[in-house]
N, C-alpha and C positions, 0 to 999 in steps of 0.2 A: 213525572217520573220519566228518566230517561228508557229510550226503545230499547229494546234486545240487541239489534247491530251497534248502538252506541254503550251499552255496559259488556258488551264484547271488548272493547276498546278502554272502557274506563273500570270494570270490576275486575275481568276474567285475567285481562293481559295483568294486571299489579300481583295479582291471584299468583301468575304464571312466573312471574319474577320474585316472589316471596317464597315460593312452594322451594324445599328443599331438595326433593324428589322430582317432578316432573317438570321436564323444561319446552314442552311446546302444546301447545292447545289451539287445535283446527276446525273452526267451525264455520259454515258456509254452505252454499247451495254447488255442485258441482268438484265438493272435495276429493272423491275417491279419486280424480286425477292425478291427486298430490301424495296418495300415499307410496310411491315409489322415492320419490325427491326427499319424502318427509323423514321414511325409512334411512336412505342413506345418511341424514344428516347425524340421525342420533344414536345411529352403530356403527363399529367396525367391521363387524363380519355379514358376509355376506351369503348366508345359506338362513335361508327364514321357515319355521314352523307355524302355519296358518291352522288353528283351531276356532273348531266353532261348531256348530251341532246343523242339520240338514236344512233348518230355517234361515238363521243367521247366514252360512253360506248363501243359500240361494236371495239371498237379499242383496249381499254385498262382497262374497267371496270370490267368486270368480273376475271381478274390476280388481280384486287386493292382488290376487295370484298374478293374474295379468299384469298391473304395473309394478309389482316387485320384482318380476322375470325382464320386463322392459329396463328395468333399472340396474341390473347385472346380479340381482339376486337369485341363489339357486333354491327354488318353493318345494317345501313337502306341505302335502295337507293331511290334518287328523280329525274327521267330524263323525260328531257321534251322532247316533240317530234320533229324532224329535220325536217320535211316539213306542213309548212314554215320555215325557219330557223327561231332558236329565236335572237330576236331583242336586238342589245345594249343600253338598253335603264332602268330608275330606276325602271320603271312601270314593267319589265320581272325579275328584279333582285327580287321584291317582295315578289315570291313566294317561295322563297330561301331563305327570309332575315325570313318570317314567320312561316317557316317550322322549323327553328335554334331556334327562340323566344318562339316558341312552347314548344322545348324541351333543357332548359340549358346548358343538359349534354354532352350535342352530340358536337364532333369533326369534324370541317368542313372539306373534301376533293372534292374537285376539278377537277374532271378526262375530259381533253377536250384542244378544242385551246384558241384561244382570245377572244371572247364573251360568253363563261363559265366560263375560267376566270376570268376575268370582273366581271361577276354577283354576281360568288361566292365572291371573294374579297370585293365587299359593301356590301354584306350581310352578312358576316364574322366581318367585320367594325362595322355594324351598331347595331350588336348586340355583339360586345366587346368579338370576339374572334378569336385568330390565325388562321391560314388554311395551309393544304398540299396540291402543286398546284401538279399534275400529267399531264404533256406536253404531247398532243395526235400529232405535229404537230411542223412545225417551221413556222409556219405563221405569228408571230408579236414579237412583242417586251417587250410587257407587263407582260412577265411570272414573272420575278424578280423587276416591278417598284413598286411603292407606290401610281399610282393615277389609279382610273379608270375611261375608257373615255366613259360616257354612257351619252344617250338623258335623259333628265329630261325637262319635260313638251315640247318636240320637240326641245328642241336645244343642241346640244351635246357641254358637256365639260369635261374638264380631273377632276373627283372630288378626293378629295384630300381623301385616304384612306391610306393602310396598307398592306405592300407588303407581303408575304407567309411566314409563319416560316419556309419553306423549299419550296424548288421544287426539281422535278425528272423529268427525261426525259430519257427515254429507244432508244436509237438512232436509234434501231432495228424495233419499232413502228413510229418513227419519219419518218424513211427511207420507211415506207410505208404507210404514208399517199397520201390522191390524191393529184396528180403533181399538182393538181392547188392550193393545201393548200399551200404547200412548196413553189411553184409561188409567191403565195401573200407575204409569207415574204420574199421572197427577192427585191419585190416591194417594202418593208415596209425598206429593209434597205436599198436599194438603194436612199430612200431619205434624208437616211442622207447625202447622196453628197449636195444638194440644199439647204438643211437645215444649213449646217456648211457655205455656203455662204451667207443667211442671217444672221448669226451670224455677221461672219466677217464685213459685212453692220452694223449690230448696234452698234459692237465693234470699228468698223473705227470713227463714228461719236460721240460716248461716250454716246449710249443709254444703253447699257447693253454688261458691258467689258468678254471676254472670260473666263472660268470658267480655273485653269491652273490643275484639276484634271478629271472634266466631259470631254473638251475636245480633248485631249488626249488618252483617255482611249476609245472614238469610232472612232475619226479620224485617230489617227496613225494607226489602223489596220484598218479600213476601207476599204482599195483596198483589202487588202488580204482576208476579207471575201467574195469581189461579184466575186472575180475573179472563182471561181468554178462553174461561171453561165451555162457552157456548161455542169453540169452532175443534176442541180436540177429538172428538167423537170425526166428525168429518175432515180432518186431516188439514185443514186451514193453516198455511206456512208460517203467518205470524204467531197463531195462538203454540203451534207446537215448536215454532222456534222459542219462543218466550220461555215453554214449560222446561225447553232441554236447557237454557242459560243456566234458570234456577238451579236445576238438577246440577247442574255444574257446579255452579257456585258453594252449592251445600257440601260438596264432595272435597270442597278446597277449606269449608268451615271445618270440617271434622277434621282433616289434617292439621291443620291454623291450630287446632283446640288440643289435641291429643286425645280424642277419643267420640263416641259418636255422639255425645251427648247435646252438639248442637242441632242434631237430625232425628231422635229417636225418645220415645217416652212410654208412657201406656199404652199409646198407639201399637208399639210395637213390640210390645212385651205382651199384648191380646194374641198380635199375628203370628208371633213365635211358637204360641201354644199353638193357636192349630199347622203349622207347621209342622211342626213337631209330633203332631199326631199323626199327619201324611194324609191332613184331608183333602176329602175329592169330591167333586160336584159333576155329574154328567160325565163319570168316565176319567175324568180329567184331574189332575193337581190343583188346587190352588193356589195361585200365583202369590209371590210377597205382595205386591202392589195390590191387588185385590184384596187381601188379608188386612193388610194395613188401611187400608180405603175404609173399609168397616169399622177395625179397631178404633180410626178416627173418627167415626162419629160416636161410636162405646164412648170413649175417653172424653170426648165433647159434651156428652149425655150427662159425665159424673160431673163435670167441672158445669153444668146447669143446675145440677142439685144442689153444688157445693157455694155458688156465688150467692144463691137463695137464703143460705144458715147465715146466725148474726153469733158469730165464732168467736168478735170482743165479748160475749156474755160466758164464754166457756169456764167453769172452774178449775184449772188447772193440777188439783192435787186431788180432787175429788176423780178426775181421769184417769191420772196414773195410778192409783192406787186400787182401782177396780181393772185396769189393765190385765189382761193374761201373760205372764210370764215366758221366759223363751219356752221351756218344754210345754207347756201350752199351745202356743204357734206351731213348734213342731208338729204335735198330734195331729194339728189342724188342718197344717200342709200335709201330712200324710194322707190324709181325706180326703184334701183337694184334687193331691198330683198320685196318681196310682201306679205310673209306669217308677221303676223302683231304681233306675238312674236315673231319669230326672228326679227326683224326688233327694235323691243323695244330692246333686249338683246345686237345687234348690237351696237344701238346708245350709249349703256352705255360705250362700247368695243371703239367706235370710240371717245366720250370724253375724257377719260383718255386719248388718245394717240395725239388729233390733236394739233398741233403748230400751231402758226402765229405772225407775226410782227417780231418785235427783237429776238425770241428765234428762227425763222423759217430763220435768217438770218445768227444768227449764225450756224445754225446745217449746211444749207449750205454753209458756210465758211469752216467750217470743212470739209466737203465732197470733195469741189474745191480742197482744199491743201495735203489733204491724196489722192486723184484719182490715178496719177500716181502709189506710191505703193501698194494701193488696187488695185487696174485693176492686176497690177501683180500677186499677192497674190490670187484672182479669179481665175485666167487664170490657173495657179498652182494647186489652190484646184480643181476646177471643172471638170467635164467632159462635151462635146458637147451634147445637147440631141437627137441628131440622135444615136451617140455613144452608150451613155444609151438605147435608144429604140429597138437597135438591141442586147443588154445583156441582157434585160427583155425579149424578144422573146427567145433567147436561153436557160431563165430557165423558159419558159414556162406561163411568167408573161406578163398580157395584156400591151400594151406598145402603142395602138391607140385610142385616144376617139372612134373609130369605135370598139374596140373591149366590150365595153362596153353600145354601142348601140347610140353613141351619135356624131352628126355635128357639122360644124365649129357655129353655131348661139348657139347653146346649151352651146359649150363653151365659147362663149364669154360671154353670159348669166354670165354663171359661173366667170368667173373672175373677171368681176363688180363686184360680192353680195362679192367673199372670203377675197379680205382684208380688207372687214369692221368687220370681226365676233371675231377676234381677236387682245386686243393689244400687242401683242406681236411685235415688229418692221420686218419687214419683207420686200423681192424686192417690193410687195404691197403699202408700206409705203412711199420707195424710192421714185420709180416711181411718186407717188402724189406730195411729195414733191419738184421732179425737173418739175413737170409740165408737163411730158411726159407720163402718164397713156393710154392712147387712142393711142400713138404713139407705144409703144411696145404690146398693144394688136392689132392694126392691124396688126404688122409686124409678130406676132407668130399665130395669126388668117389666116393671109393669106399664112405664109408659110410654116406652120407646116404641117407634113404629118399627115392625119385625119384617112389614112386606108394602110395597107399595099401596096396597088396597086397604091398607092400614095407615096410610099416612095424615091424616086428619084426627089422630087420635092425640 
């Protein structure tokens, strides 16, 4: 497998010339030099708005302001304050989007992780104009995508935006952010293991066939990004260089793709719920990357139940026909999801996607006759989620619903409400549709380790 400074040169730069949106990508030890140079190339005007929240700044804000002022730019700065952290949500991007509206001229920059980010990027959007994203962090993935995943009126979706006319990332500032920033992205990539398994579930069945450019380009080097997991906790240049390529790479996948589907699955249809609920552990928010880090091993946990079943045995019409009907699901999801917009936003998610009769007997015909070389094909992409949970411990990535403050009820809670909030086809989907929902959340409910002192279980 080639290095990280060599698929800088052979993924990222092809990346950077295909992408229709973003035309420069800076990555390196000693970058924030270049953000003055980098700025002038890819704008005209020359008065810059530097956003970013009191972390991000003091990371990397004052080297932006200083070489954009060096460079004949005239800098305002807008940071918001880090405790409470600010929220991914359209309601916190506002004052971002207002601030820009306010004044035409001004040149958006971006100094911060994934929910800076995020904000700036729709606020950039929404008032029809480019941005310099400045990476304080390898915490996610969305430096170089095209959507932003924020709450809008309490339920989080990916909105469809406009990825950076450039990013920069200083590996030097990357390499020392807190362990648990860098933790969370490698939570954030380690679910693309789980996520390319429900691909392959919806590609098996001919919901939504493999992408032969999106997935590729995060799968084939997939192992070779988490394997540095033993040096991200401790801030190790290669292992957190490696993690930020990836994170990049996947950001150029979901652009490539039209949508997030080569980054996101049940993994993050877990994290969106508690998202969504505004959960907190110690005072604190839980981070996407955190969230998702767990989800990943939930989702890993079901796809252990599910490799286990011999699913060429399933009777195919004896299934569908004891199925529950959509207003059946609906009640169901009413039970699940109680907050009563999501719940409406849900049912909209869950119509588009629910089958029955003939079409539900077909999809399981397909499932019956493809099982054998899917089960293999699984077994092959996958990893164990015990496996996984002990990689995210070694880069310092929470890896137990206990480490996030939450029991086995809490998550089973959870697993109800996440595969209705998305249709995207997912183990969620599966599962309904072979009639075994309840059957692999007892079995990952009862035998998942919930806390480290549990892990032997």
């Amino acid at each position: 497998m080639a290095s990280w400074s060599t698929q800088l040169s052979d993924l990222i730069a092809p990346a950077v010339a295909k992408s229709a949106v973003t035309d420069a990508v800076l990555v390196g030890r000693g970058t924030l030099a270049e953000t003055g140079r980098l700025a002038g190339q890819i704008t005209d005007r020359r008065a810059a708005l530097v956003m970013a929240d009191s972390a991000g700044f003091g990371a990397a804000g004052r080297a932006v302001v200083d070489r954009l002022a060096a460079s004949g730019f005239a800098v305002e700065t807008l940071i918001l304050p880090n405790q409470p952290l600010p929220k991914s949500s359209v309601e916190e991007a506002e004052t971002f989007r207002a601030a820009l509206a306010a004044s035409p001229d001004l040149f958006p920059v971006s100094v911060g992780s994934g929910v800076i980010n995020d904000l700036v990027k729709w606020a950039a959007f929404e008032t029809d104009r480019r941005y310099l994203s400045v990476a304080t962090a390898a915490s996610m993935d969305g430096y170089t995508s095209a959507g932003a995943p924020l709450a809008k009126d309490g339920f989080k979706v990916t909105i469809p935006t406009r990825a950076p006319i450039a990013m920069l990332a200083d590996l030097d500032v990357i390499a020392a952010a807190p362990p648990e920033m860098n933790g969370w992205g490698y939570g954030d990539l380690a679910g693309k293991i789980p996520a390319g398994g429900d691909w392959l579930l919806a590609d098996a069945i001919g919901v939504e066939p493999l992408d032969d450019v999106a997935w590729p380009m995060v799968q084939d080097n997939l192992r070779y990004w988490l394997a540095g997991h033993d040096g991200i906790a401790d801030g190790d240049p290669d292992a957190v260089a490696r993690l930020f390529v990836g994170l990049t790479a996947v950001g150029f996948a979901m652009e490539f793709h039209g949508s997030s589907r080569p980054a996101s699955g049940a993994d993050h249809q877990i994290a969106h719920m508690w998202e969504m609920e505004g959960l907190n552990h110690h005072g604190q928010k839980v981070s996407h990357g955190a969230a998702v880090s767990i989800g990943c091993v939930l989702s890993l946990a079901l796809f252990d139940w599910l490799i286990a079943q011999d699913l060429s045995a399933i009777d195919p019409v004896r299934i569908a026909e004891a199925a529950p009907d959509l207003g059946a699901r609906e009640a169901a999801l009413a039970k699940a999801i109680s907050d009563p917009m999501v719940a409406r936003k849900a049912r909209d998610e869950l119509r588009a996607k629910h089958v029955q009769g003939t079409a539900h007997i077909d999809r399981l015909t397909k499932l019956k006759t493809a099982w054998p070389g899917l089960r293999d094909r699984l077994e092959r992409h996958l990893m164990r989620s015990t496996d996984m949970a002990a990689m995210l411990r070694q880069a310092g990535a929470p890896s137990y619903p206990s480490d996030i403050g939450l029991g086995r009820a809490h998550v089973r809670r959870t697993l109800r409400a996440a595969g209705y909030i998305r249709r995207r086809y997912t183990i969620f989907d599966l599962l309904e549709e072979i009639g075994q929902t309840e059957n692999a959340f007892d079995a990952v409910t009862c035998g998942l380790s919930i806390s480290p002192a549990e892990a032997t279980i």
